[in-house]
Structures are given as structure tokens and as C-alpha cells.
C-alpha positions in Angstrom: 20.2 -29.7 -66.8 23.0 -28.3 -65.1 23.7 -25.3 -63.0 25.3 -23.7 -66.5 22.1 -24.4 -68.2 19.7 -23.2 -65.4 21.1 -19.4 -65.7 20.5 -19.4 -69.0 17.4 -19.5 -69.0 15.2 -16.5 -68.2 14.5 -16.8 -64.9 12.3 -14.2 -62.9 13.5 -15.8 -59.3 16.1 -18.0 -58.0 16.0 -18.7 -54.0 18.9 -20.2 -52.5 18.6 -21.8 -48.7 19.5 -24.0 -46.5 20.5 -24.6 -43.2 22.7 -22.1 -41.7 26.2 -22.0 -42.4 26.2 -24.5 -45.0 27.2 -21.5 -47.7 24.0 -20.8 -49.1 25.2 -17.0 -49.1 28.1 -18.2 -51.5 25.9 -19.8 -53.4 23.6 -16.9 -54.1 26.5 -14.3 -54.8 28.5 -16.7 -57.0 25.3 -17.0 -59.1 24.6 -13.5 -59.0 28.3 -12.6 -60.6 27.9 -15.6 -63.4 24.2 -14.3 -64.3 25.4 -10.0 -64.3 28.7 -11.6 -66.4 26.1 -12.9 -69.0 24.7 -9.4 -69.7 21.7 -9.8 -67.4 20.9 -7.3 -64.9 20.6 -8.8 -61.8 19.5 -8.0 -57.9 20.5 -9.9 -55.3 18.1 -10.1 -52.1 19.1 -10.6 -49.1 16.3 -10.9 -46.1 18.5 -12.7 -43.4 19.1 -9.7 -40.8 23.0 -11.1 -40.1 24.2 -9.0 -43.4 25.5 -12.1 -44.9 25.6 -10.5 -48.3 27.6 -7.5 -47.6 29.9 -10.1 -46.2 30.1 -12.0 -48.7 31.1 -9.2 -51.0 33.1 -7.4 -48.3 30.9 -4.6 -48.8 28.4 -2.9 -47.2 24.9 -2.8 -48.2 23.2 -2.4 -44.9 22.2 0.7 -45.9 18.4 -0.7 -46.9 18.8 0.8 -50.3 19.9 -0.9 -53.9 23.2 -0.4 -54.3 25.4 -1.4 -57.3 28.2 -4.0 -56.5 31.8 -2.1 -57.8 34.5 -4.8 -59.7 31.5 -6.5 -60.7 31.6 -7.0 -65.1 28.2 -6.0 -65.8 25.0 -5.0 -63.9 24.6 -6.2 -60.5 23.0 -4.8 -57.6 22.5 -6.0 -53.7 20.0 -5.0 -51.3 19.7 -6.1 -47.5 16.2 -5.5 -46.5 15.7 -4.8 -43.1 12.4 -6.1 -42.0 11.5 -3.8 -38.9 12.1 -0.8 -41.5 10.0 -2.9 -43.9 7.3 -3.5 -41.3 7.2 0.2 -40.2 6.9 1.2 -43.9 4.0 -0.9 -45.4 2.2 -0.7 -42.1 1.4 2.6 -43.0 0.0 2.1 -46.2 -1.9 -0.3 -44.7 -3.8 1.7 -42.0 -1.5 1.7 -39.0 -3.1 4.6 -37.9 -6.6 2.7 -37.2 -7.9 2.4 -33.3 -7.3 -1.1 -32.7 -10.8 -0.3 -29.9 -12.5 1.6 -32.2 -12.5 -1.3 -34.4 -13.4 -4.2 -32.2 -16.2 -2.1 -31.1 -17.6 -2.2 -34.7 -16.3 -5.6 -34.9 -19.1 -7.0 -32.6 -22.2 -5.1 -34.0 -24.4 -7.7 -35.9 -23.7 -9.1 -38.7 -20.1 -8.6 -39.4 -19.0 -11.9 -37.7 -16.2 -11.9 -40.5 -14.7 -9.6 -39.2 -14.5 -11.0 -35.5 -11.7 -12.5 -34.0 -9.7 -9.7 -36.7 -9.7 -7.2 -34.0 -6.9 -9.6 -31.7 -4.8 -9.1 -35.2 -5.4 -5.1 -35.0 -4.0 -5.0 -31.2 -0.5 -4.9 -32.8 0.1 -4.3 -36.5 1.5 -5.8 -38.1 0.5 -8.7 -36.4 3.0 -11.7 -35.1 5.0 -13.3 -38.3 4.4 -9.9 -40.4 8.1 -8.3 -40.0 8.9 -11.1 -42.3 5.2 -11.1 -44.4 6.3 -7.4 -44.9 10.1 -7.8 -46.3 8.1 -10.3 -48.8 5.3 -7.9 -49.6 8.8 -5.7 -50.0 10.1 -7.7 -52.6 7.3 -8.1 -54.4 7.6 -4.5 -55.4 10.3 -5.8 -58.1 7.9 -8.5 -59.0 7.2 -7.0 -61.9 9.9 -4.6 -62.1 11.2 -4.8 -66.3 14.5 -3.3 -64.6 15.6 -6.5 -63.4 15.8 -9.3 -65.3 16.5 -11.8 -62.5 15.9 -11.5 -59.2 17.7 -13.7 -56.6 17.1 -14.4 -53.2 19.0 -15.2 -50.5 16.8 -16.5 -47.9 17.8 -16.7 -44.1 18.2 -20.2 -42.9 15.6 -23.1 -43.3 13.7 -21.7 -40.3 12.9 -18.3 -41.4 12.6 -19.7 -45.4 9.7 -22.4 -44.3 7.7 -19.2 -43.1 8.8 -17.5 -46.0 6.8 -19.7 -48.2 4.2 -19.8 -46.4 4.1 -15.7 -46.3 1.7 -15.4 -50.1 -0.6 -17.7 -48.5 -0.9 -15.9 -44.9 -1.0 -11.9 -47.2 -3.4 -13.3 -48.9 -5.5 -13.8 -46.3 -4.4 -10.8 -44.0 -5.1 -8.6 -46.9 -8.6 -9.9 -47.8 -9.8 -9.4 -44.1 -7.8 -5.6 -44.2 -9.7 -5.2 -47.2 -12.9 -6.2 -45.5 -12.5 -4.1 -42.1 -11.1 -1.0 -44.0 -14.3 -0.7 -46.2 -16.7 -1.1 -43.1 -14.6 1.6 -41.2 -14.4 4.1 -44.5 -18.3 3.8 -44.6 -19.2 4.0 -41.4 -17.0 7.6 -41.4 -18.1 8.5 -44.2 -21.7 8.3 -42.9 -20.6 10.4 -40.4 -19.4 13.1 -41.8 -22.5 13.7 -44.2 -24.5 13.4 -41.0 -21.9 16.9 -40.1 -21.2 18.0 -43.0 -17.8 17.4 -43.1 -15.8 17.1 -46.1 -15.2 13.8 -47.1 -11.1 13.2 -48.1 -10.2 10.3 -50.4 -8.8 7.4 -48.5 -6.5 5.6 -50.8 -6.1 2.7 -48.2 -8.3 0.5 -49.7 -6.5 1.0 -53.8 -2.9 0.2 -51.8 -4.4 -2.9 -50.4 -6.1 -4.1 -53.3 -2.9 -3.3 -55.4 -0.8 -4.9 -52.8 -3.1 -8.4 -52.9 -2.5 -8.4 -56.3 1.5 -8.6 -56.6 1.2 -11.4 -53.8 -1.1 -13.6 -56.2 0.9 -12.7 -59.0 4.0 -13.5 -56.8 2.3 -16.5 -56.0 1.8 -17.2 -59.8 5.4 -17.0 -60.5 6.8 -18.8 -57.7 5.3 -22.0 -59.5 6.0 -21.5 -62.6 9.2 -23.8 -63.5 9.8 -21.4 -66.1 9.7 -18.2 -63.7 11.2 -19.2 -60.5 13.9 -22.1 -59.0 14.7 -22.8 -55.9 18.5 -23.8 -55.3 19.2 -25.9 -52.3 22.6 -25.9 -50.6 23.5 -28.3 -48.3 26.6 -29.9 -46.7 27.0 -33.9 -46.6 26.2 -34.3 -43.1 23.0 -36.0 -41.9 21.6 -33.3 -39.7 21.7 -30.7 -43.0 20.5 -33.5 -45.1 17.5 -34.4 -42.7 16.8 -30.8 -42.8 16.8 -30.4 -46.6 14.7 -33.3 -47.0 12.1 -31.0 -44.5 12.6 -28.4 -46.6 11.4 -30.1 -49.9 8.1 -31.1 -48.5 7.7 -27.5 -48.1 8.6 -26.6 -51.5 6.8 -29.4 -53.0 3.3 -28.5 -50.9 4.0 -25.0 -52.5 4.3 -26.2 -55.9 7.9 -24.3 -56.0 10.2 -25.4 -58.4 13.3 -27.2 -56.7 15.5 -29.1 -59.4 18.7 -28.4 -58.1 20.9 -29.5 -55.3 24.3 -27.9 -54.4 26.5 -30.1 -51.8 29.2 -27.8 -50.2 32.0 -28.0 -48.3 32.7 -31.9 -49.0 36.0 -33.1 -47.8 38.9 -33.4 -50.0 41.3 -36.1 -51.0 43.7 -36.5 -48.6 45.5 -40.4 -48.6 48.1 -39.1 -46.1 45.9 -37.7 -43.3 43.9 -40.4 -41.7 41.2 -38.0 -40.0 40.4 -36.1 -43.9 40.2 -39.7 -45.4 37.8 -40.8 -42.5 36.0 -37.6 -43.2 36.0 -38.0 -47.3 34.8 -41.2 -47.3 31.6 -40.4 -45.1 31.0 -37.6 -47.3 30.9 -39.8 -50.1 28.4 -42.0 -48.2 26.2 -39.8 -47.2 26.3 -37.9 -50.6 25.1 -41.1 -52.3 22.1 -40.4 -49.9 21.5 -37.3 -51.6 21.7 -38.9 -54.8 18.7 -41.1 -53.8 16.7 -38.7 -51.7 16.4 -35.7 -54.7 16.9 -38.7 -57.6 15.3 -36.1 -60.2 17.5 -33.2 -58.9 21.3 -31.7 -60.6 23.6 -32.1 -57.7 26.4 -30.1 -57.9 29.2 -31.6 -55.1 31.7 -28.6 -54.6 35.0 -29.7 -52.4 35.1 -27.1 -49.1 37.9 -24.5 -50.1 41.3 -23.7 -47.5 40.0 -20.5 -46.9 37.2 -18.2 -46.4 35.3 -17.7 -49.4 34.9 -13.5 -49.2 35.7 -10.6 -51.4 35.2 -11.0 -55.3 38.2 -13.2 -56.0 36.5 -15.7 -54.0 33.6 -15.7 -55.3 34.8 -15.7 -58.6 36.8 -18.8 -57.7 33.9 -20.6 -56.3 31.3 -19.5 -59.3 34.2 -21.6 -61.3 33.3 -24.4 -59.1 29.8 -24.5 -59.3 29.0 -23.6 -62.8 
């Protein structure tokens, strides 16, 4: 199956990464235009905080809303999430407002030793690693969004997208023990306000949580389901961004995510009458015959590096022809 075939099908996600700078940006746009060209309304995603999509397009998306790509033909939208803005936003709906001491006092009464140790966790919400848990839990909110049909992503570089996958996992878990220490801390105030007499307000913490668990697991669902979600690497033919692709695919393949398709960028081209580019070619065609036998079930699609910088929507309309 080939890159061609791949958009046809209705796909919920596509991720691109990589390492950094090996054009996994271009990647993601130049899919983006060919899927909103075939009558699908699409939303690209970016999370990496450089703006790389607004680049990309030479627009400006910064903004932290959806906003509509102009030139594009058809229905294409970009958003750069911002994950402090993110952060601040859910954090509220998740109880930000608790006493981080008022809860490690009830913490250590007896028997509630599941919710020890959660108390270091409540000292700063969110908690370390949650600015980018929360732009996930962000996304998730067109998880299930009908708007959309596909949804891509443009991850931030391999660093940032290995803790990415691991985010549905780690909400899971934060969520549960949330779950668990807002209930205790509703009932124990609720106590004490019959013992008053003091009217009791609906909390809706605990139904924002609950509905928030469920979009990561369904998340979580769809992220393994081949017929859902892909995962389109981008690498150049170096060693040092093969070696890190091949660290990448351990990840996805622990994660069950579905990676069957591999695009080498930038590859050197043709040149018999300057010695250095030969040199150059010729160890890109090396190493990509490395590729070949690293990902032996994947599409590789080999793309020669262009004489100037892909940017602007003639580019990328010019590299979409390359890739697709």
C-alpha cells in the first residue's frame, strides 16, 4: 500500500514524527492538502511549541484557536496548541483549586493508603510531564468529533512524541487516582456541611473526570486500531536519524500503534559532475538500503531534498506531488 492508498482510506488519525529537522512538518501539511483536496475535512494538529505549522503554511495559527487554511481547495483547518494554555485550562476542570495540605492531611488517615504518595502529585498540578498529558487530553476533545473526518498530527520531535505515547497510559492512571481523592474530599465536605447545615452545591468535578478517562481509553482504542490510526515516520538517510527511528518503532510497536509507512526525505540528488553530491548520493543510497531492511514490512517513500525551502502552499503543493 502506498502513501496514495493510505489517504484513502478513512482514517481517524495520522501522526507524523521524527527527529527534528528531518521535515516531518512537510510531511504533515503536504498530507493534509492531498486528504482536504479529496473532499475530506481535515485538521491539522500541531503540539510542537516552535509553530512549525504556521511556518509551514506561512501563516499564522498561533493564535490557540482552529483556524481555516485560505488557498487551500477544500476543507482544511490548523490549530497550534499551546500546552501551558492547555495545562492552565483542564487543570481547572480537574480541581486545581484543591489544598494540596488539606489533602495530604486526609491522605494519611487510615485506611486510604491508595491514596498516599498522591499528595507529592497535588504539590503542583498538573504534576511534572502533564503540560504535554494536557495538550493530549486536548486533542482528545475531537476524538470523537463527526466534524472532522481525519485528524492529523504533527508531533514535536522523537523526544517529546516517545512521551506522547506514553501520555493514555500515564491519564489513565492520573485520572483513576483524581477520581479516587476527589470523591473522598467531596464526602468528607459534604459530611460537613450537613453537620452545619450548609447547603450542599453540586460538584461536577468528579462527571468531568470520569468523562475525561473515558476519551483517553477510547483514544487509546483508536490509536491501535490499523483501521483508525497510522503513524507516518519521516526520516532522512543518515544513521543518527535512522538509529533514532528504529528507537522510535519499539515505542510504537510496545504501543500497539500502527506504523506501516516510512518517508526518507531530503536524499541527495544525482549529480555525476560534482564529486561531493555523488559522494553524498551514493551513501544515501547505502544507508537507504538499511531502511529497506530495518522496516522490511513498511512503504518507503524516498523523496530527493528540494533547492529550496519547502514553505508557502506552492511548496507544499510541489512536495505533496512528491510523496503521493
Amino acid at each position: 500500500m502506498t502513501l496514495k492508498e493510505l489517504l484513502e482510506k478513512d482514517l481517524k488519525f495520522l501522526l507524523v514524527g521524527g527527529k527534528g529537522g528531518v521535515g516531518k512538518t512537510s510531511v504533515a501539511s503536504a498530507l493534509s492538502i492531498a486528504l482536504a483536496e479529496q473532499g475530506k475535512r481535515v485538521l491539522i494538529i500541531s503540539t510542537d511549541p516552535a509553530h512549525s505549522v504556521s511556518d509551514s503554511f506561512d501563516s499564522d495559527f498561533s493564535s490557540g484557536e482552529i483556524t481555516k487554511v485560505k488557498g487551500v481547495k477544500g476543507d482544511l483547518f490548523a490549530l497550534e496548541i499551546n500546552p501551558e494554555a492547555a495545562g492552565s485550562e483542564i487543570s481547572k476542570a480537574i480541581g486545581q483549586d484543591v489544598d494540596s495540605n488539606q489533602f495530604s492531611s486526609f491522605a494519611a488517615m487510615p485506611g486510604l493508603s491508595e491514596l498516599q504518595g498522591f499528595s507529592e502529585d497535588m504539590q503542583s498540578i498538573p504534576p511534572p510531564g502533564m503540560d504535554e498529558a494536557l495538550s493530549f487530553a486536548k486533542i482528545l476533545e475531537y476524538a470523537e468529533d463527526d466534524f472532522y473526518d481525519t485528524v492529523i498530527l504533527d508531533t514535536a520531535p522523537t523526544g517529546h512524541t516517545l512521551r506522547l505515547l506514553n501520555i493514555p497510559e500515564f491519564l489513565d492512571s492520573f485520572l483513576g487516582r483524581m477520581l479516587k481523592m476527589k470523591a473522598f474530599i467531596q464526602n468528607a465536605m459534604t459530611m460537613v456541611k450537613s453537620l452545619f447545615g450548609a447547603k450542599d452545591e453540586k460538584d461536577r468535578t468528579i462527571e468531568t473526570l470520569e468523562a475525561m478517562k473515558e476519551k483517553v481509553l477510547i483514544a487509546r482504542d483508536q490509536l491501535m486500531d490499523p483501521e483508525k490510526t497510522q503513524f507516518v515516520k519521516v526520516l532522512i538517510p543518515t544513521m543518527m536519524s535512522i538509529f533514532e527511528t528504529e528507537r522510535l518503532v519499539e515505542e510504537l510497536n510496545h504501543h500497539l500503534i500502527p506504523h506501516e509507512f516510512s518517508v526518507v526525505n531530503m536524499v541527495n540528488p544525482d549529480n555525476q559532475e560534482c564529486q561531493y553530491c555523488s559522494h553524498r548520493r551514493n551513501e544515501h543510497l547505502k544507508n537507504i538500503e538499511y531502511i529497506e531492511s530495518a522496516f522490511p514490512n513498511n512503504d518507503i517513500t524516498v523523496v530527493e531534498a528540494f533547492d529550496q525551502e519547502i514553505r508557502g502552499l506552492d511548496m507544499l503543493s510541489q512536495f505533496r506531488n512528491k510523496i503521493i
